[in-house]
Structure formats: structure tokens, C-alpha cells
C-alpha angles and dihedrals in degrees: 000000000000128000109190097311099331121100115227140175095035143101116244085271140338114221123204108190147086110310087233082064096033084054099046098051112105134211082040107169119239107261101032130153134246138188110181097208090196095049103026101241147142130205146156128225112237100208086282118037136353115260109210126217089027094143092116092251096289114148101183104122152101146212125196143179144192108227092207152060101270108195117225124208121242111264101353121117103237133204108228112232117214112204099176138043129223078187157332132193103172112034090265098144138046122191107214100010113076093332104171087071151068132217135213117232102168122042106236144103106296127185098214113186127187129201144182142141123227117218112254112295134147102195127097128339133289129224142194126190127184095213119193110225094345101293106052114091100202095164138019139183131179131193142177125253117260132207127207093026139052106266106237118214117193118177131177143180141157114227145172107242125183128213110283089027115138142206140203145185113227127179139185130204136185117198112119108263138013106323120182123231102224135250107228111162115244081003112056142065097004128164121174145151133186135196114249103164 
């Protein structure tokens, strides 16, 4: 979130990679974030190496997927719909009912992360937004289109979220027509958030 020209409301930085990549960064800022996409992880650097697991033993969390293409329409900001589930601790998703949230079921500080890729495309921009109960925008990316490859949109916070709290993934493309976010299995199209506090 931006104030002006200040950042707030976020850690030094939040990672989204293998842990392998997210290791081996440097200049990394005390108090940074981590998710290790390949164990599941998350972790925080602590001014000298990332300590893994660090999320204080909380298991309230969940990770979700769509398992297919889901056109977007051109210019029209969409709500990304999940209709399966890597997991889910708390009852935070629900496949067919209201899939494109989740839920808070435990009052606490989550790091929630969205991610997605776009099919090649070099016209307009493309956006992503994390929105609390449909209305709140508590994180935002935006990224140019890219041809030749898929255009890969990765967006974190940490939050306070109360019980009953939603998020969403919302995205954004400009292309000039309907354009699909891909299905890339493990890659895309990802929503999660995890208890850290």
C-alpha cells in the first residue's frame, strides 16, 4: 500500500520462489518475507540468513488453484475464481461456493500472495490487485505486457484479517479483446494465505 511516495503496511520485501532462488538473492532487508513455492515454507530473513519455518507454529492457512484457462475480458477489472484446493487448515475455501475468496477463520496477521501468468501478448498493461471484502484494494502490481512469452504477475501483503475478512484476487488486462490467464500447473493460477501471527 502507498502513501504519497512511502510504502506502509508492508515487510522490507515479500519473495515468492524456490527457496534455492529466494537463498541465493542478495541485499536482501532485515525482516523480509519468504514463501518457498517447492517446500511450502515460509520464512524471514533475520539481517543474515533466512530462517525457514519462522511463521510462529501457526497452521491456519490455505493454498488453492484453478485447474483451468479463465478468459478475462478486455479492460474490466475480474475477480479470479479457485476450483481446487492444494490445502486448506481453517475452512478458509470453498470450491463452488464463493470460490474466488478466502475467508478468515481465525483472527490473526496473514501473508496472503496471488499469482498468475497472462498468454503472450504485447499489447496494454496488465494488473493484479489482493482486495479485502470486495471493495478494499490492500495490495496492487502492475506489469507490462509481454510478447513472445506468458506475462507473469506475482503480488504479496501481510495483513490483519478478522474472522469473517475476505480476500480476493483480482486482475486487469488490456489487450484489446478477451485474453485468458493461463493454467500452468504449480505456477499458475495460485491464491494463498497463511497465518503468521
Amino acid at each position: 500500500m502507498r502513501k504519497g511516495d512511502e510504502q506502509i503496511g508492508l515487510p522490507a520485501a515479500v519473495y515468492n520462489d524456490t527457496a534455492a532462488n529466494i537463498e541465493a538473492l542478495t541485499g536482501v532487508a532485515e525482516g523480509a518475507v519468504a514463501y518457498a513455492t517447492d517446500t511450502d515454507e515460509l520464512g524471514t530473513y533475520d539481517g543474515a540468513a533466512w530462517v525457514w519455518g519462522s511463521g510462529g507454529g501457526y497452521t491456519e492457512g490455505a493454498k488453492v488453484y484453478n485447474n483451468a484457462n479463465q478468459s478475462i475480458p478486455n479492460e474490466s477489472i475480474t475477480a479470479l475464481t479457485f476450483n481446487s484446493e492444494y490445502y486448506d487448515t481453517d475452512g478458509i475455501h470453498d470450491n463452488a461456493v464463493n470460490n474466488s475468496r478466502l475467508t478468515c477463520q481465525t483472527a490473526g496477521k496473514y501473508v496472503i500472495i496471488g499469482n498468475f501468468q497472462f498468454a503472450s501478448n504485447s499489447t496494454g498493461y496488465r494488473a493484479a490487485w489482493i482486495v479485502l471484502g470486495g471493495a478494499t484494494y490492500i495490495a496492487e502490481f502492475f506489469n507490462t505486457a509481454i510478447n513472445g512469452n506468458v506475462t507473469t504477475m506475482v503480488i504479496a501483503t501481510i495483513y490483519d484479517l478478522e474472522v469473517g475478512n475476505y480476500v480476493g484476487l483480482m486482475c486487469y488486462q488490456g489487450s484489446g479483446g478477451a485474453f485468458n490467464v493461463m493454467y500452468n500447473a504449480e505456477v499458475s493460477v495460485n491464491f494463498m494465505m497463511q497465518r503468521i501471527g
